[in-house]
C-alpha positions in Angstrom: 94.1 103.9 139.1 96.9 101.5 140.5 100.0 103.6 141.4 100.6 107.2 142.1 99.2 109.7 139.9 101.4 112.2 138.4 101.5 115.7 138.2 101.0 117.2 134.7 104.4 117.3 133.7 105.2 114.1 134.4 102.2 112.7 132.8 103.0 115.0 129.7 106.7 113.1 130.3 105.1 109.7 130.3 102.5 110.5 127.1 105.7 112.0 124.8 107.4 108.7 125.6 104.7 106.4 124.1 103.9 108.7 121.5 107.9 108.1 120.3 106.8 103.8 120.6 108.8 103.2 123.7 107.2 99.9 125.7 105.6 100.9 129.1 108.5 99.1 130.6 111.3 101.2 129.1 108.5 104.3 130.1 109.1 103.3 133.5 112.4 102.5 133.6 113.3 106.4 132.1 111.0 107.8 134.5 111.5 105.9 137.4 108.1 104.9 138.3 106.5 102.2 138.8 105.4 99.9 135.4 101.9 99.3 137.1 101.4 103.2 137.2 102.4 103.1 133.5 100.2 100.7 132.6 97.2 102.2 134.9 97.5 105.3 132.4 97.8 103.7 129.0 95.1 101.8 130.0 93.0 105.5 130.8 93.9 106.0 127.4 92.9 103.4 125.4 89.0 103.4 127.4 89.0 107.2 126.8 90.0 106.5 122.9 92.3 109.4 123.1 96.1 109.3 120.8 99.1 110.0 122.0 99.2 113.4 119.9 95.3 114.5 120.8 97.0 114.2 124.8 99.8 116.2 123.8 97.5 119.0 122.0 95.4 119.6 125.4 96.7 122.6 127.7 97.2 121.8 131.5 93.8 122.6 132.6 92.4 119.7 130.5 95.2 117.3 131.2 94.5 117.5 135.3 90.7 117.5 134.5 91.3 114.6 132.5 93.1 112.7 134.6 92.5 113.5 138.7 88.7 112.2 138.3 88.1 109.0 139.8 87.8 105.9 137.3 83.6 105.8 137.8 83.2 109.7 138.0 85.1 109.7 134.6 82.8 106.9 133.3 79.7 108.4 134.7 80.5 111.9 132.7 81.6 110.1 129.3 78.3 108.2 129.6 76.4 111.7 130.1 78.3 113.0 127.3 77.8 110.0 124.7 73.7 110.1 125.1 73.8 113.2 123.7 76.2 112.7 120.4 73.0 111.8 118.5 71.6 115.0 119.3 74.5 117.5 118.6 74.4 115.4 115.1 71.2 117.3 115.0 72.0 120.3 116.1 74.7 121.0 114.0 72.3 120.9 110.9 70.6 124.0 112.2 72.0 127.5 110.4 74.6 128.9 112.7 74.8 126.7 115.1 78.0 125.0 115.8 80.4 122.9 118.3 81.6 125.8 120.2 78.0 127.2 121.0 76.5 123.6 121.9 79.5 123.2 124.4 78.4 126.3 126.1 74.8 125.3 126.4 76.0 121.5 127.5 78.3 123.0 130.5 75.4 125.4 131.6 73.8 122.1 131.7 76.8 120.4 133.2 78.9 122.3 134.8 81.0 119.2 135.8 81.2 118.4 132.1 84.0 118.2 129.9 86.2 121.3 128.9 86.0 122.3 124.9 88.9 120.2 123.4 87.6 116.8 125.6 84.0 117.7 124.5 85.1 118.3 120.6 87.6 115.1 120.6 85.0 112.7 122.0 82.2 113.5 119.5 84.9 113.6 116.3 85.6 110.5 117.8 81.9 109.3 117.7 81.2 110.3 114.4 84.6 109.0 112.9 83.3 105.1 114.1 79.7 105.9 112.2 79.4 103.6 109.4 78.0 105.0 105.7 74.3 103.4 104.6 76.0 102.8 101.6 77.4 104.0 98.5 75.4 106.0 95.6 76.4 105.4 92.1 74.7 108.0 89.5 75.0 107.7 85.6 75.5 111.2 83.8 73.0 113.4 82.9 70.5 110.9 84.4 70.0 112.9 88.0 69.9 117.2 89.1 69.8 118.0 92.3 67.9 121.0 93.1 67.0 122.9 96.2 67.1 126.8 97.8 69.7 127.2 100.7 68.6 127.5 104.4 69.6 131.5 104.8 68.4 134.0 102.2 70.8 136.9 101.1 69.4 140.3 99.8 70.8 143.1 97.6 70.0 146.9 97.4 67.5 148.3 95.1 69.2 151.5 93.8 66.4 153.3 93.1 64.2 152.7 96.5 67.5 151.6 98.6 64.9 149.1 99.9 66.8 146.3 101.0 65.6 143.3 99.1 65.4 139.7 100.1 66.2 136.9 97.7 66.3 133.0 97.6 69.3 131.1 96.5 68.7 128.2 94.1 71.2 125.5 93.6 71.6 122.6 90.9 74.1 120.1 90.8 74.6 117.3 88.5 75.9 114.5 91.2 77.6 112.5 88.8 79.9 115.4 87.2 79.5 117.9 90.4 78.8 120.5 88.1 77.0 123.4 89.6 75.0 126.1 89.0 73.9 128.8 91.4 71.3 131.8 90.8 68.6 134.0 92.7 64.8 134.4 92.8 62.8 136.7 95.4 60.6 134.2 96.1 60.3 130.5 95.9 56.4 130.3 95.6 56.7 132.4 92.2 57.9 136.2 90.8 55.9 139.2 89.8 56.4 138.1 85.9 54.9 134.6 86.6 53.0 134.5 89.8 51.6 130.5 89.4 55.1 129.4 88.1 57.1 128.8 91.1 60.9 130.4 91.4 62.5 126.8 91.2 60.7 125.5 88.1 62.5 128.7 86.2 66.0 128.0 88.0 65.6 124.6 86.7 65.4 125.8 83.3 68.8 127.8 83.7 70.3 124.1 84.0 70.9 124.0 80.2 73.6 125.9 80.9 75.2 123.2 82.5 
């Protein structure tokens, strides 16, 4: 990085000024630096697609992480980082997981990788540059979704205390969003109609609708 790097307050200095619009020149000029050192960091900040505000958000740990790598090191770890945006996609479909606990498994994996708020700002950054397949137009009445949730909740039976296991069904109309919601203990079929699975009977509550 051309020039000399800056300790954090400074740089925190130089990041407040061009978050106000002031012109790398007039950055330099207030801080007495040199413009090339300036420009060095805007630079840093533009490959690292990070805004003024997201810079001003990180503590000091992060800022010196951030910024006392050299330029390939840096490169190198985004690099390591980005190959695996795809899969934390994934990931994050899966019941329970989320950001926080696959940052933990990626720095046991990398424990040169980024800290939390780098590691959460690149992928939101990532995900924000994704482009939609397209848009779905739906005509009322014409479509229902329908399908049971991932995790199962359970109530009490008072007279066993037996602590009973249900599936939740869920119909929504995609044009209108109106939804209904309602239980079954089992999604193959119920003790009243054994060959008639649970869904085909929530399906039927969709009249409410």
């Amino acid at each position: 990085m051309a020039g000399q790097r800056k300790d954090n307050m400074e740089l925190r200095t130089l990041i407040l000024l061009k978050d106000k619009g002031l012109s790398n020149r007039k950055v330099a000029e207030l801080m007495n630096i040199n413009r090339k050192t300036v420009d060095s960091y805007v630079q840093r900040f533009k490959a690292l697609e990070l805004d003024y505000s997201e810079l001003l958000s990180m503590d000091e740990a992060e800022l010196h992480d951030l910024f006392t790598e050299d330029d390939q090191t840096e490169k190198d770890r985004y690099e390591t980082l980005s190959s695996l945006f795809s899969t934390i996609q994934k990931e994050l479909k899966r019941a329970g997981a989320t950001l926080q606990t696959i940052w933990q498994r990626y720095l046991l994996e990398h424990p040169d990788g980024y800290r939390y708020t780098q590691f959460t700002t690149h992928y939101r950054h990532w995900k924000g540059q994704l482009k939609a397949s397209g848009k779905l137009e739906h005509k009322a009445g014409a479509k229902l979704f329908v399908d049971f949730t991932g995790k199962k909740m359970s109530y009490v039976n008072r007279s066993t205390g037996e602590l009973v296991p249900v599936e939740i069904f869920v119909g929504v109309y995609p044009c209108s969003q109106y939804t209904l919601s309602s239980t079954g203990q089992s999604a193959c079929g119920t003790q009243r109609n054994p060959g008639l699975p649970t869904y085909l009977l929530s399906i039927g509550q969709t009249d409410l609708l």
